[in-house]
N, CA, C, O and CB atoms as a CASP TS submission, in Angstrom:
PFRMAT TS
TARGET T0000
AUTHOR 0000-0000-0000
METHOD Language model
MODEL 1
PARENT N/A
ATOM      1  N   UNK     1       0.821  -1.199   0.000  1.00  0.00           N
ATOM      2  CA  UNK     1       0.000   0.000   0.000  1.00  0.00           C
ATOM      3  C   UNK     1       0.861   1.258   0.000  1.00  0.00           C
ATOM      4  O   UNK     1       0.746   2.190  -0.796  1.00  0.00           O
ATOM      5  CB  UNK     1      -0.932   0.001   1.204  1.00  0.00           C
ATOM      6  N   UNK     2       1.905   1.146   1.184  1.00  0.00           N
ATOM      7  CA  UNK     2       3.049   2.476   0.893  1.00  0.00           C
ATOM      8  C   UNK     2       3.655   3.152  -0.505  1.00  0.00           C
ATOM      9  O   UNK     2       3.930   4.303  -0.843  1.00  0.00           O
ATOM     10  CB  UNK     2       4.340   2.038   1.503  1.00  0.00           C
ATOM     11  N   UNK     3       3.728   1.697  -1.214  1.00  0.00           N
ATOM     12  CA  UNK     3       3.974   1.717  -2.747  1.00  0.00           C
ATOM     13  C   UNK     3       3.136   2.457  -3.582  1.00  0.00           C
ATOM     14  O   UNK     3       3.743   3.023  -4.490  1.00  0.00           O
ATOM     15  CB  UNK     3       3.914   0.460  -3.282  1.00  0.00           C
ATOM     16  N   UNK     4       1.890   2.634  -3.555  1.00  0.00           N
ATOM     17  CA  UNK     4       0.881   3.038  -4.079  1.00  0.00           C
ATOM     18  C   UNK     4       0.800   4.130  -3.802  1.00  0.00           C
ATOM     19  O   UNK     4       0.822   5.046  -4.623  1.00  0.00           O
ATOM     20  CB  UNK     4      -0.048   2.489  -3.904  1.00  0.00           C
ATOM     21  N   UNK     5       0.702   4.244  -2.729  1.00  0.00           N
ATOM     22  CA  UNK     5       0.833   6.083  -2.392  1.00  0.00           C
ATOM     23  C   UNK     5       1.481   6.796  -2.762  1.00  0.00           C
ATOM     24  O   UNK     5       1.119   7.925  -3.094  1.00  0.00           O
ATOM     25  CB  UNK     5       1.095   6.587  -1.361  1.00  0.00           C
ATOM     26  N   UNK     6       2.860   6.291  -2.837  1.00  0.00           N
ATOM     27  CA  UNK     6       4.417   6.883  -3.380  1.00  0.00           C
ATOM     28  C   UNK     6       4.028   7.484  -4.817  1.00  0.00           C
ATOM     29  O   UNK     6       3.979   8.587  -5.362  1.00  0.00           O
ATOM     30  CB  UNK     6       5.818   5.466  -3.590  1.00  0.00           C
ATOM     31  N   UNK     7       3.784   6.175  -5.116  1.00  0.00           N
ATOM     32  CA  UNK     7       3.593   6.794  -6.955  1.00  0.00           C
ATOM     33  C   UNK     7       2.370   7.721  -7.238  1.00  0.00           C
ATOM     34  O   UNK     7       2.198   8.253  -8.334  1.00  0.00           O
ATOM     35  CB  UNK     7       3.255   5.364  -8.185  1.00  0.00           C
ATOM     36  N   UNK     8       1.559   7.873  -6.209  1.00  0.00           N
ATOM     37  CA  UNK     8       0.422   8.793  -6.403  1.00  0.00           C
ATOM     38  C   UNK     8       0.892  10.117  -6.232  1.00  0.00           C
ATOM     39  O   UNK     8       0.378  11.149  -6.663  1.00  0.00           O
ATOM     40  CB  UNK     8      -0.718   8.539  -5.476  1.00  0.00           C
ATOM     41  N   UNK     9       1.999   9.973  -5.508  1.00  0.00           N
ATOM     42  CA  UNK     9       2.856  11.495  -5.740  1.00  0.00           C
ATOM     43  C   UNK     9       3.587  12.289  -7.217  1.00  0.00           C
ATOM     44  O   UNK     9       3.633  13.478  -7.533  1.00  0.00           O
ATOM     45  CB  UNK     9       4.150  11.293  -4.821  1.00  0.00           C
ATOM     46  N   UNK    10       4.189  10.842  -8.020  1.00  0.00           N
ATOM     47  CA  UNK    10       4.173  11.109  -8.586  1.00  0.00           C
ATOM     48  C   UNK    10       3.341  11.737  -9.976  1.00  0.00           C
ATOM     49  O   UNK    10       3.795  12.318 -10.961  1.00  0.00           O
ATOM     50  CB  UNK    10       4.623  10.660  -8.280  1.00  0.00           C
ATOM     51  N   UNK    11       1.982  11.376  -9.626  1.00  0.00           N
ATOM     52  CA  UNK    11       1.101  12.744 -10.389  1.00  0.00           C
ATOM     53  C   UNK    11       1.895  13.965 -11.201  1.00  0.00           C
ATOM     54  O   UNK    11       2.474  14.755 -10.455  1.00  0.00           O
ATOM     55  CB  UNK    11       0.275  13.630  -9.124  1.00  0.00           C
ATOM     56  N   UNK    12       1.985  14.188 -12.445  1.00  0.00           N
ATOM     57  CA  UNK    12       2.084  15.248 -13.041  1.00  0.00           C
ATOM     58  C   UNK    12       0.974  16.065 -12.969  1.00  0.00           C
ATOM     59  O   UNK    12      -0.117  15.766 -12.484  1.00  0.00           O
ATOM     60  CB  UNK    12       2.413  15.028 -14.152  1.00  0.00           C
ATOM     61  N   UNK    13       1.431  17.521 -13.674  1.00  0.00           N
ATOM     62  CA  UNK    13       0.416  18.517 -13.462  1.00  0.00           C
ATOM     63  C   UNK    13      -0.127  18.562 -15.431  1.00  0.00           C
ATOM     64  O   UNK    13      -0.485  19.544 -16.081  1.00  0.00           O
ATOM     65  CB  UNK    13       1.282  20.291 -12.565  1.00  0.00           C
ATOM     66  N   UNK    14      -0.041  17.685 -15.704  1.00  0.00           N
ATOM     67  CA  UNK    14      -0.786  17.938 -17.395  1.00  0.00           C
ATOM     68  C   UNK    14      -0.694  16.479 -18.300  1.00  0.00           C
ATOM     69  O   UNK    14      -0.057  15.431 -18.187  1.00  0.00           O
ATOM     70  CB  UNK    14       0.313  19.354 -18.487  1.00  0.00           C
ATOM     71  N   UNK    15      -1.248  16.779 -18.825  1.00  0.00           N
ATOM     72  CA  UNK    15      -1.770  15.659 -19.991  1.00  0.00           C
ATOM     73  C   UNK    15      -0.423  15.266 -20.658  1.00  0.00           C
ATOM     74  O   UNK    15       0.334  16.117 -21.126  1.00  0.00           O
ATOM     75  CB  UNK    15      -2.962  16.355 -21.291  1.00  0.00           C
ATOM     76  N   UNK    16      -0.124  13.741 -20.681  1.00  0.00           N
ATOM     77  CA  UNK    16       1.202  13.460 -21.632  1.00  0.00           C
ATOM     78  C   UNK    16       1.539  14.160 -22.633  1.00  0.00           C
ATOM     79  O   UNK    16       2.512  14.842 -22.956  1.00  0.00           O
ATOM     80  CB  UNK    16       1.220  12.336 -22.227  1.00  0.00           C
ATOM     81  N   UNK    17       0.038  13.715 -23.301  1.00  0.00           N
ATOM     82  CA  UNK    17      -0.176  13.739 -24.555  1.00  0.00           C
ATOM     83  C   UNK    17      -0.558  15.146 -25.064  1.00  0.00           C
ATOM     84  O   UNK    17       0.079  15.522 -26.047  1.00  0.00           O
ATOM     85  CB  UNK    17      -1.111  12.776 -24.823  1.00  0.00           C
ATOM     86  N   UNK    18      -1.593  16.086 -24.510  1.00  0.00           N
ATOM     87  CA  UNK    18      -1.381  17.375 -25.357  1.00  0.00           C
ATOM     88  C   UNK    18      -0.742  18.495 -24.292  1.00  0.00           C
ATOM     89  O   UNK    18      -0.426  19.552 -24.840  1.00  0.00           O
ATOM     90  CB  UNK    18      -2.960  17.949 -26.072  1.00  0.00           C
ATOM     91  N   UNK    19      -0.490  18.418 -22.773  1.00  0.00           N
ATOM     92  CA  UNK    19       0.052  19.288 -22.133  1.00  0.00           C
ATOM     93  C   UNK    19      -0.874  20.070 -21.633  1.00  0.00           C
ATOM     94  O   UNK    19      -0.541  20.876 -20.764  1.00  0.00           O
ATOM     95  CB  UNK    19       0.898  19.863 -22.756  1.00  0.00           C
ATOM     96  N   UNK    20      -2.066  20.007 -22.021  1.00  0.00           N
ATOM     97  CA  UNK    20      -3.479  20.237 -21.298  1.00  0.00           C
ATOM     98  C   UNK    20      -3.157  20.483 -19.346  1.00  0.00           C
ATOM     99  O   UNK    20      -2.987  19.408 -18.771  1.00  0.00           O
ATOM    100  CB  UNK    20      -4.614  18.491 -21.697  1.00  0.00           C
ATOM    101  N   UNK    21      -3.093  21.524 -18.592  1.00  0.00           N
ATOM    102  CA  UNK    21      -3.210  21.570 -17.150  1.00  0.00           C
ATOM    103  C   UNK    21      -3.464  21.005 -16.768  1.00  0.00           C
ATOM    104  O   UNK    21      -4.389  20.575 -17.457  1.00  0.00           O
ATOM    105  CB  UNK    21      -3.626  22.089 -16.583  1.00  0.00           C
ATOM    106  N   UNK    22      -3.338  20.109 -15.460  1.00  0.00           N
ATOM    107  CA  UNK    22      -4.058  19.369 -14.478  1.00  0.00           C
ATOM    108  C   UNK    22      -3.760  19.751 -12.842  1.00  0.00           C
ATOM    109  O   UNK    22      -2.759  19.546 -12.155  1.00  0.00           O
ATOM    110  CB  UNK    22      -3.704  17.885 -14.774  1.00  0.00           C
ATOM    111  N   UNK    23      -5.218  20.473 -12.479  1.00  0.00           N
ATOM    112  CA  UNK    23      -5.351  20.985 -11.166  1.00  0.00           C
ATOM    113  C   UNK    23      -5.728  19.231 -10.180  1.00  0.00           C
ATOM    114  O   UNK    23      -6.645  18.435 -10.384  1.00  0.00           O
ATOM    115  CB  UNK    23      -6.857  22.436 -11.202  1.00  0.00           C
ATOM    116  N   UNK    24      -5.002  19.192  -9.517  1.00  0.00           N
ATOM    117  CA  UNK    24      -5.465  17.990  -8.665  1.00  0.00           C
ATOM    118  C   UNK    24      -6.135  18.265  -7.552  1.00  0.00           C
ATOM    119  O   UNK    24      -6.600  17.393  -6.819  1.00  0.00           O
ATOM    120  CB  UNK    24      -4.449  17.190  -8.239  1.00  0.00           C
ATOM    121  N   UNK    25      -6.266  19.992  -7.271  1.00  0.00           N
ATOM    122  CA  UNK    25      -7.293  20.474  -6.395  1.00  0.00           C
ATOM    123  C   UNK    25      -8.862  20.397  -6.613  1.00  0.00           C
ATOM    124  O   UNK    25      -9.701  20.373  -5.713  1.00  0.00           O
ATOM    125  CB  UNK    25      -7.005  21.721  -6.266  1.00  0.00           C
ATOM    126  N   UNK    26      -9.124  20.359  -8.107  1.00  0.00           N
ATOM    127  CA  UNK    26     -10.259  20.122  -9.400  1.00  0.00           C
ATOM    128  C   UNK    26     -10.818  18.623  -8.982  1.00  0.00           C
ATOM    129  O   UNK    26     -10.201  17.572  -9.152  1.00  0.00           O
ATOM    130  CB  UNK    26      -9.414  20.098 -11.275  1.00  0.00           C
ATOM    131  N   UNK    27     -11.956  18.749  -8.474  1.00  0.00           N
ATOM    132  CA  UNK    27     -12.675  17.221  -8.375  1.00  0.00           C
ATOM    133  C   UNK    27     -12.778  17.052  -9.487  1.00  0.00           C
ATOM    134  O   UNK    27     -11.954  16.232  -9.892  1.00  0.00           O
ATOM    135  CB  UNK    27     -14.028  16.917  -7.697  1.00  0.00           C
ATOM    136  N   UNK    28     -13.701  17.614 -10.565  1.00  0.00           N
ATOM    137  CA  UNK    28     -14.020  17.188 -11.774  1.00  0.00           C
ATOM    138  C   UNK    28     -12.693  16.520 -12.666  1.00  0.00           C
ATOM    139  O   UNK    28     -12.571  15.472 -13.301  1.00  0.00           O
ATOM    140  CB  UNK    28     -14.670  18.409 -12.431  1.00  0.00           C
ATOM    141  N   UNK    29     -11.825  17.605 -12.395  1.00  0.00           N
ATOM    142  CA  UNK    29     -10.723  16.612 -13.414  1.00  0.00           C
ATOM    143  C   UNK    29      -9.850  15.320 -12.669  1.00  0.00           C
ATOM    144  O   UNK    29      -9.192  14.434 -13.215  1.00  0.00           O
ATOM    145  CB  UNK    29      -9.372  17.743 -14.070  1.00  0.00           C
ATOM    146  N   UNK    30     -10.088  15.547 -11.333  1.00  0.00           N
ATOM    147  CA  UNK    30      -9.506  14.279 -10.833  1.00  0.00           C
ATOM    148  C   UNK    30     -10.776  13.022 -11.139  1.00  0.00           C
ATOM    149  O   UNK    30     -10.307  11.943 -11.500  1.00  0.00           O
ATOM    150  CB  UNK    30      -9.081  14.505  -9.021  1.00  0.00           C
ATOM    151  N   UNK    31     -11.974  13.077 -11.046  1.00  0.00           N
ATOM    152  CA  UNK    31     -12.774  11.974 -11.333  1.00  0.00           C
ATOM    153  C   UNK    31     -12.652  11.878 -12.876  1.00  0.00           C
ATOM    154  O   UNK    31     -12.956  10.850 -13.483  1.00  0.00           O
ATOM    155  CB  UNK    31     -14.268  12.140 -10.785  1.00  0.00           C
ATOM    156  N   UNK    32     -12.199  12.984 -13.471  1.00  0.00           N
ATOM    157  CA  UNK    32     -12.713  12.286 -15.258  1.00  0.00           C
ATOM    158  C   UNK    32     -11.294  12.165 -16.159  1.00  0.00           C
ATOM    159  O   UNK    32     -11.405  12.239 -17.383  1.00  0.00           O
ATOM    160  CB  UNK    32     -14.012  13.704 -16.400  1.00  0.00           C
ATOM    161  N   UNK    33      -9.990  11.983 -15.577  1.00  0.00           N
ATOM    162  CA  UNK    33      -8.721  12.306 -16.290  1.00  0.00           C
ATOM    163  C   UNK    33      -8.634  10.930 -15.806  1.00  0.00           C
ATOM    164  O   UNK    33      -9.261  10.429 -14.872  1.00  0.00           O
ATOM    165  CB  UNK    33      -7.566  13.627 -15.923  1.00  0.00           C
ATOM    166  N   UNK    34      -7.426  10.177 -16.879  1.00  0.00           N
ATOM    167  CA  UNK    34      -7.045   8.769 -16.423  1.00  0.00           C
ATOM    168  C   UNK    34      -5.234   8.564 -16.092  1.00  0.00           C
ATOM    169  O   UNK    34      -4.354   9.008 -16.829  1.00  0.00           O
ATOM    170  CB  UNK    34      -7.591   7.672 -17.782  1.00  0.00           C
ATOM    171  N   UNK    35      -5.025   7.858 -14.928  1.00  0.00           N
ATOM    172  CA  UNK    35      -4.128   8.100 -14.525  1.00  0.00           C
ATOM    173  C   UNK    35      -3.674   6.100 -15.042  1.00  0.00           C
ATOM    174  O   UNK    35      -4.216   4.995 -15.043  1.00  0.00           O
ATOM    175  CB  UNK    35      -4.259   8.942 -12.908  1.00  0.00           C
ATOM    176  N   UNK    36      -2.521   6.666 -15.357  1.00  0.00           N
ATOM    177  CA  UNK    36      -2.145   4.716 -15.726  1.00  0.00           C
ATOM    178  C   UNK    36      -0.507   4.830 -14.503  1.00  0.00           C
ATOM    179  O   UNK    36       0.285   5.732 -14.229  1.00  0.00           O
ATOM    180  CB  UNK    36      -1.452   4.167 -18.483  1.00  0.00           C
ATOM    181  N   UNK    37      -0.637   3.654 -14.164  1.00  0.00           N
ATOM    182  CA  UNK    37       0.377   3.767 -12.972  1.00  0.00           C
ATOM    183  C   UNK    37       0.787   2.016 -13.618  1.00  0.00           C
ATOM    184  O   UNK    37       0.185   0.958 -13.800  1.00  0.00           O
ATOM    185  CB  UNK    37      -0.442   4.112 -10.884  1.00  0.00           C
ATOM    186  N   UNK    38       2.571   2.720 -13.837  1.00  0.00           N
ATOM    187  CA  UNK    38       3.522   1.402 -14.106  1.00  0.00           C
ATOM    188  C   UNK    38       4.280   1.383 -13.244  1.00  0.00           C
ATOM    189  O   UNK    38       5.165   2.238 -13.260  1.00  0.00           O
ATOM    190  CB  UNK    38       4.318   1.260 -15.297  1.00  0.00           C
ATOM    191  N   UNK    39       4.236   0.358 -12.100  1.00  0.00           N
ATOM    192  CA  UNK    39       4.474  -0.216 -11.203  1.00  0.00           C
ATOM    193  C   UNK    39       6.332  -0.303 -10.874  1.00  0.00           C
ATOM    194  O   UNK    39       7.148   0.218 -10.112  1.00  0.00           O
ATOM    195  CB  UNK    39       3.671  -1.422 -11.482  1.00  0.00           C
ATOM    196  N   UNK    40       6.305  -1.295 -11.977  1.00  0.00           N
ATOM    197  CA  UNK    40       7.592  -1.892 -12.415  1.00  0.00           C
ATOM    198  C   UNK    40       8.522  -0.755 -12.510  1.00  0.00           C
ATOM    199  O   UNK    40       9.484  -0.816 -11.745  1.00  0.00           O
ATOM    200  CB  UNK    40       7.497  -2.679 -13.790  1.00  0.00           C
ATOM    201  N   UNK    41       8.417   0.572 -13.510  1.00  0.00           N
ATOM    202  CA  UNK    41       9.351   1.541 -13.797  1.00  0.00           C
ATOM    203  C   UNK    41       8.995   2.851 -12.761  1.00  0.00           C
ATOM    204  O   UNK    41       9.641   3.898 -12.724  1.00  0.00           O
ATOM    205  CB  UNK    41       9.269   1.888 -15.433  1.00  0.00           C
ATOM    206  N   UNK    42       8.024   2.584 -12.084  1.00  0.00           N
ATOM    207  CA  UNK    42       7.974   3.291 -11.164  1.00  0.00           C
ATOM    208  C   UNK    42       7.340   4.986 -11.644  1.00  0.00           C
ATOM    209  O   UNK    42       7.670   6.092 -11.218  1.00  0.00           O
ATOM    210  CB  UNK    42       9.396   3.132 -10.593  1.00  0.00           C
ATOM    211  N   UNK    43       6.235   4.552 -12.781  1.00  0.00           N
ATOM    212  CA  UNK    43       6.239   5.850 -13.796  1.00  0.00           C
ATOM    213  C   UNK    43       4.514   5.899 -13.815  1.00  0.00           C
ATOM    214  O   UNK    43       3.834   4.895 -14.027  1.00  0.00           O
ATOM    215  CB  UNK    43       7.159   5.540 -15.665  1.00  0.00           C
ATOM    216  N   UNK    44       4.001   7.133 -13.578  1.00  0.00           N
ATOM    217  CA  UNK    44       2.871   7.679 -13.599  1.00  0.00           C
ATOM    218  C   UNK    44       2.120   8.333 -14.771  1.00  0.00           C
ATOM    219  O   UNK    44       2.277   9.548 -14.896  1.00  0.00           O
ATOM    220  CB  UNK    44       3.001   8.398 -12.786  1.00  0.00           C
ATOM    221  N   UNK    45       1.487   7.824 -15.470  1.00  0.00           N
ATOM    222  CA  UNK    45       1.205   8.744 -16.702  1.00  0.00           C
ATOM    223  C   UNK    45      -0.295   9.422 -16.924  1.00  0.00           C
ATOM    224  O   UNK    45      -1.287   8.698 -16.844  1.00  0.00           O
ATOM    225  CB  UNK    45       1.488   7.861 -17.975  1.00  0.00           C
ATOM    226  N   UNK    46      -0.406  10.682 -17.175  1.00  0.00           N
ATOM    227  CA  UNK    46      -1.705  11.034 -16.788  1.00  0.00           C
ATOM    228  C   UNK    46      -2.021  11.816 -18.116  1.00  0.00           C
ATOM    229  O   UNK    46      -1.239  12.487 -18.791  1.00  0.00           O
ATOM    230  CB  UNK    46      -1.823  11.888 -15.322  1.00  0.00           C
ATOM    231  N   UNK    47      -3.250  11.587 -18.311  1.00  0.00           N
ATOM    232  CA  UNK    47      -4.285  11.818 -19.740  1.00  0.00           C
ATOM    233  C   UNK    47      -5.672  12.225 -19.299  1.00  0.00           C
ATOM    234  O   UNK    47      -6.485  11.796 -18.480  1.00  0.00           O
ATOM    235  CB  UNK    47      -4.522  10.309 -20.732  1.00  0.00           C
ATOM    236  N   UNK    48      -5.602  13.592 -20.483  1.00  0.00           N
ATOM    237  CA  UNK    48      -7.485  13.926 -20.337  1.00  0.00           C
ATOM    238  C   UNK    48      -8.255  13.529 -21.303  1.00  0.00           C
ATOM    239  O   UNK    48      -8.070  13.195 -22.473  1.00  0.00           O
ATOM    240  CB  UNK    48      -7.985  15.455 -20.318  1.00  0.00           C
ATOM    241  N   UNK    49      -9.493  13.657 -20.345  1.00  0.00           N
ATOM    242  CA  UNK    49     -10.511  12.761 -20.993  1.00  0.00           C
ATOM    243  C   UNK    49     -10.503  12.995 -22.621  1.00  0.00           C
ATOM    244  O   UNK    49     -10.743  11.927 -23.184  1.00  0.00           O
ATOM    245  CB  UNK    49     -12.032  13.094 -20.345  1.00  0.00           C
ATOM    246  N   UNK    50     -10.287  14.135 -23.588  1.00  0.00           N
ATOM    247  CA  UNK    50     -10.368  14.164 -24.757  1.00  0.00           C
ATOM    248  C   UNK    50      -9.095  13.323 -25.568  1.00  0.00           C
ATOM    249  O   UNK    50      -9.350  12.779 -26.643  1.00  0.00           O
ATOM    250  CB  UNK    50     -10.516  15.541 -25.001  1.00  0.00           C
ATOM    251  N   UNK    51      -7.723  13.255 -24.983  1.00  0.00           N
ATOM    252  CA  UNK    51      -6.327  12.418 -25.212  1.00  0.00           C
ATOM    253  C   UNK    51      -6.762  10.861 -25.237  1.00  0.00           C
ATOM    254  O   UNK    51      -6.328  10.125 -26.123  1.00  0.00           O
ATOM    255  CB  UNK    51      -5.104  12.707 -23.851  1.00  0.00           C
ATOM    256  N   UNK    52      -7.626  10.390 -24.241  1.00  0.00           N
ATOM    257  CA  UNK    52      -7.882   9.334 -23.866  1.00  0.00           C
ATOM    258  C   UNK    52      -8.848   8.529 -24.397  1.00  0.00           C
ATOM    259  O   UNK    52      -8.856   7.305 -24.267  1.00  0.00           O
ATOM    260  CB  UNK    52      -8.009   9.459 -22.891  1.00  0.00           C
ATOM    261  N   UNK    53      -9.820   9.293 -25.106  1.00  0.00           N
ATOM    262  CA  UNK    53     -10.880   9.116 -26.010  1.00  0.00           C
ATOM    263  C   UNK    53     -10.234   8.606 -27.250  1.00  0.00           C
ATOM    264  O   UNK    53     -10.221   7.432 -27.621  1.00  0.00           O
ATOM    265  CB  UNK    53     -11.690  10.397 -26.235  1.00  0.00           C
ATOM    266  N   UNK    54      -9.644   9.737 -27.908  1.00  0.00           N
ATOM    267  CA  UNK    54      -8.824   9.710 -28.884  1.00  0.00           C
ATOM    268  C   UNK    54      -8.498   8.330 -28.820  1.00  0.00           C
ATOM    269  O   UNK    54      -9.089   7.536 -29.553  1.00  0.00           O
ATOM    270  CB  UNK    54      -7.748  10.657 -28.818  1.00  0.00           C
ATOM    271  N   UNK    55      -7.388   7.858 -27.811  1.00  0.00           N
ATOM    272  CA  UNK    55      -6.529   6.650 -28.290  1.00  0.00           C
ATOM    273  C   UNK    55      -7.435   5.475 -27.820  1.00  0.00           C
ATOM    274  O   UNK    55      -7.142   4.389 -28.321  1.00  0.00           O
ATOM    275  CB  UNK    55      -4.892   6.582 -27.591  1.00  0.00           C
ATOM    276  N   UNK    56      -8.375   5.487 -27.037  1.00  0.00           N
ATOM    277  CA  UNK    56      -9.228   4.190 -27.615  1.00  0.00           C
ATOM    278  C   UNK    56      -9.751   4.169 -28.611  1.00  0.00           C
ATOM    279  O   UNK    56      -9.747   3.062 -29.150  1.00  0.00           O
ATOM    280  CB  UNK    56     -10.176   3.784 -27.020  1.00  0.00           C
ATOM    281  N   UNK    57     -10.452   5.310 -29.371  1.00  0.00           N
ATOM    282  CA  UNK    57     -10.884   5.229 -30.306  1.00  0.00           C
ATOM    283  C   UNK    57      -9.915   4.397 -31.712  1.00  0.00           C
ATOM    284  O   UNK    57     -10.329   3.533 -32.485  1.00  0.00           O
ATOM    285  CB  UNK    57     -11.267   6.515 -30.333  1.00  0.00           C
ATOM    286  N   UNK    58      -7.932   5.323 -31.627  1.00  0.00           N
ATOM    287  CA  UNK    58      -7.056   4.771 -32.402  1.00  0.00           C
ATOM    288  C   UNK    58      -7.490   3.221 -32.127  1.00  0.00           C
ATOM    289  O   UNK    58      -7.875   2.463 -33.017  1.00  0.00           O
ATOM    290  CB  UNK    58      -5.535   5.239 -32.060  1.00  0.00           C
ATOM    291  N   UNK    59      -7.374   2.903 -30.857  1.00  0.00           N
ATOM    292  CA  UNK    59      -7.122   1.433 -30.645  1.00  0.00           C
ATOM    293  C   UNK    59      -8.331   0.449 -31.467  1.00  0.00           C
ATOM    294  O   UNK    59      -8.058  -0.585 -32.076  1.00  0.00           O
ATOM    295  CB  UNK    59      -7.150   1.159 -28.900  1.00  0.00           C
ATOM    296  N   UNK    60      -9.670   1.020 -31.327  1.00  0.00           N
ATOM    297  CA  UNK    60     -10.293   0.139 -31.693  1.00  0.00           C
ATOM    298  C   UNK    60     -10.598   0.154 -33.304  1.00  0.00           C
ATOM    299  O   UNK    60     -11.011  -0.825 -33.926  1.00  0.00           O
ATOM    300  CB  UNK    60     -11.313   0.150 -30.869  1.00  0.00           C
ATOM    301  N   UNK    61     -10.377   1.175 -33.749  1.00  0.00           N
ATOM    302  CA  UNK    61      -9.839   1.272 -35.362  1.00  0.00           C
ATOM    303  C   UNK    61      -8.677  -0.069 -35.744  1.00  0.00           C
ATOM    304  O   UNK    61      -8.837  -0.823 -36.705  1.00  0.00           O
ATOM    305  CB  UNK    61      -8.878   3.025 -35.586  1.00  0.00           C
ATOM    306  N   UNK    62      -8.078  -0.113 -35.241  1.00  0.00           N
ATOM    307  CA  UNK    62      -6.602  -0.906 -35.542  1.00  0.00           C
ATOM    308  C   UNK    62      -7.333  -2.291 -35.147  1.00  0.00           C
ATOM    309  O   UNK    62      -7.158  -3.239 -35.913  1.00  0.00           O
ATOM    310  CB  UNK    62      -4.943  -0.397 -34.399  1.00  0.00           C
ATOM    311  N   UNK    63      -8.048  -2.451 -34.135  1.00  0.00           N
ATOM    312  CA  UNK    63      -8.328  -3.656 -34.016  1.00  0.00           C
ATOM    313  C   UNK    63      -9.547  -3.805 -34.657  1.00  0.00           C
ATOM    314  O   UNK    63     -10.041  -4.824 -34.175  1.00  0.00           O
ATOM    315  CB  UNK    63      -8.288  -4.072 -32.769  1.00  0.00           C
ATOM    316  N   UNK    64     -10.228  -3.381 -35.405  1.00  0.00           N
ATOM    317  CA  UNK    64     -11.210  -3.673 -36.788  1.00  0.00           C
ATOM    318  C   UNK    64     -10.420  -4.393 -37.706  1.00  0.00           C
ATOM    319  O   UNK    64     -10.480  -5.545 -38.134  1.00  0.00           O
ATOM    320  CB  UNK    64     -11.770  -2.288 -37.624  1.00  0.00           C
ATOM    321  N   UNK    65      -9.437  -3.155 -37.967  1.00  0.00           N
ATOM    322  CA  UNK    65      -8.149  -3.553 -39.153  1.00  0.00           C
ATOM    323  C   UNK    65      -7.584  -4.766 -38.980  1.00  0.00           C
ATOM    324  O   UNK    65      -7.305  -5.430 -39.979  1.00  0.00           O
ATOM    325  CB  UNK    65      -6.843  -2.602 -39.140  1.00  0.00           C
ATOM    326  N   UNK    66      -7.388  -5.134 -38.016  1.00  0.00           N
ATOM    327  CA  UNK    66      -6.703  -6.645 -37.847  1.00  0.00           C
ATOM    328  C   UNK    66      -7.544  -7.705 -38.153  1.00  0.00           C
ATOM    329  O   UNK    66      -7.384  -8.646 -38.931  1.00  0.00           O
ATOM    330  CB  UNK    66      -6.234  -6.969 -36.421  1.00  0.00           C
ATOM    331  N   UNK    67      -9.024  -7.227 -36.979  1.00  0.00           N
ATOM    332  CA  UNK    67      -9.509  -8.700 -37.538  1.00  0.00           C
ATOM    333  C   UNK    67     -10.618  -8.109 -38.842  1.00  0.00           C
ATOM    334  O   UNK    67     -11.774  -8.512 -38.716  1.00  0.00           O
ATOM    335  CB  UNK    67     -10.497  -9.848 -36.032  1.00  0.00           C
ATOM    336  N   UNK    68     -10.455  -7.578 -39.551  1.00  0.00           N
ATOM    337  CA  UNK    68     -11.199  -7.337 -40.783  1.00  0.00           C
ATOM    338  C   UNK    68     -12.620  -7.186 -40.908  1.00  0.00           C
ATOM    339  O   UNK    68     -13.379  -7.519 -41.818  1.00  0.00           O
ATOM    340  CB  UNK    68     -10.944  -8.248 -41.549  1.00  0.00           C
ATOM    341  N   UNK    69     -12.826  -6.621 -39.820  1.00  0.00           N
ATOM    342  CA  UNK    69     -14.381  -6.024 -39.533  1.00  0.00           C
ATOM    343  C   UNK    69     -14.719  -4.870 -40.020  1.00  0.00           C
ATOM    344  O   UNK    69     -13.899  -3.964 -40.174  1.00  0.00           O
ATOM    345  CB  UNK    69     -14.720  -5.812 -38.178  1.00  0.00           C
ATOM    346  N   UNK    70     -15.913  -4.777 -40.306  1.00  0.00           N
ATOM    347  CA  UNK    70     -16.482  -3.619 -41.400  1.00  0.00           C
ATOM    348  C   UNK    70     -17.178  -2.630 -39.812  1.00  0.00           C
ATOM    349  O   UNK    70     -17.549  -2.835 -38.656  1.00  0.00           O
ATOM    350  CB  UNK    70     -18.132  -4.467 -43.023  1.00  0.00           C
ATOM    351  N   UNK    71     -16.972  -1.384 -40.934  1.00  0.00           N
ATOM    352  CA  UNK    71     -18.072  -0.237 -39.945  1.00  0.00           C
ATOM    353  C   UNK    71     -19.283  -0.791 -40.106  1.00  0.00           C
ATOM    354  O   UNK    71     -20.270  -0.281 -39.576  1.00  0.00           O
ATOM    355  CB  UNK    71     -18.254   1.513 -40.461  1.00  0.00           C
TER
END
């Protein structure tokens, strides 16, 4: 659990991906921003909800493409 906390420090203040602010005083953006926590490298990565949209959306495009599913 100490572990977990640690890296919750590490929190950045903005979006990887477009550099978008992140107030962690902000309920709203702490309930709707996604935080991915890698354990192993000890690395925190944080994305807003529009960054995050985006790349599921990439993701599930690509995985149409693979298995050859139509819109």
């Amino acid at each position: 659990m100490a572990e977990k906390v640690a890296l919750f420090g590490l929190i950045g203040d903005h979006c990887l991906v477009c550099n978008k602010p992140f107030d962690k005083k902000d309920r709203e953006m702490v309930m709707s921003w996604n935080v991915i926590v890698r354990e192993k490298e000890e690395v925190v990565n944080l994305y807003c909800p529009e960054c995050w949209t985006g790349a599921v959306e990439l993701l599930n495009e690509i995985k149409k493409d693979l298995l050859g599913e139509e819109e």
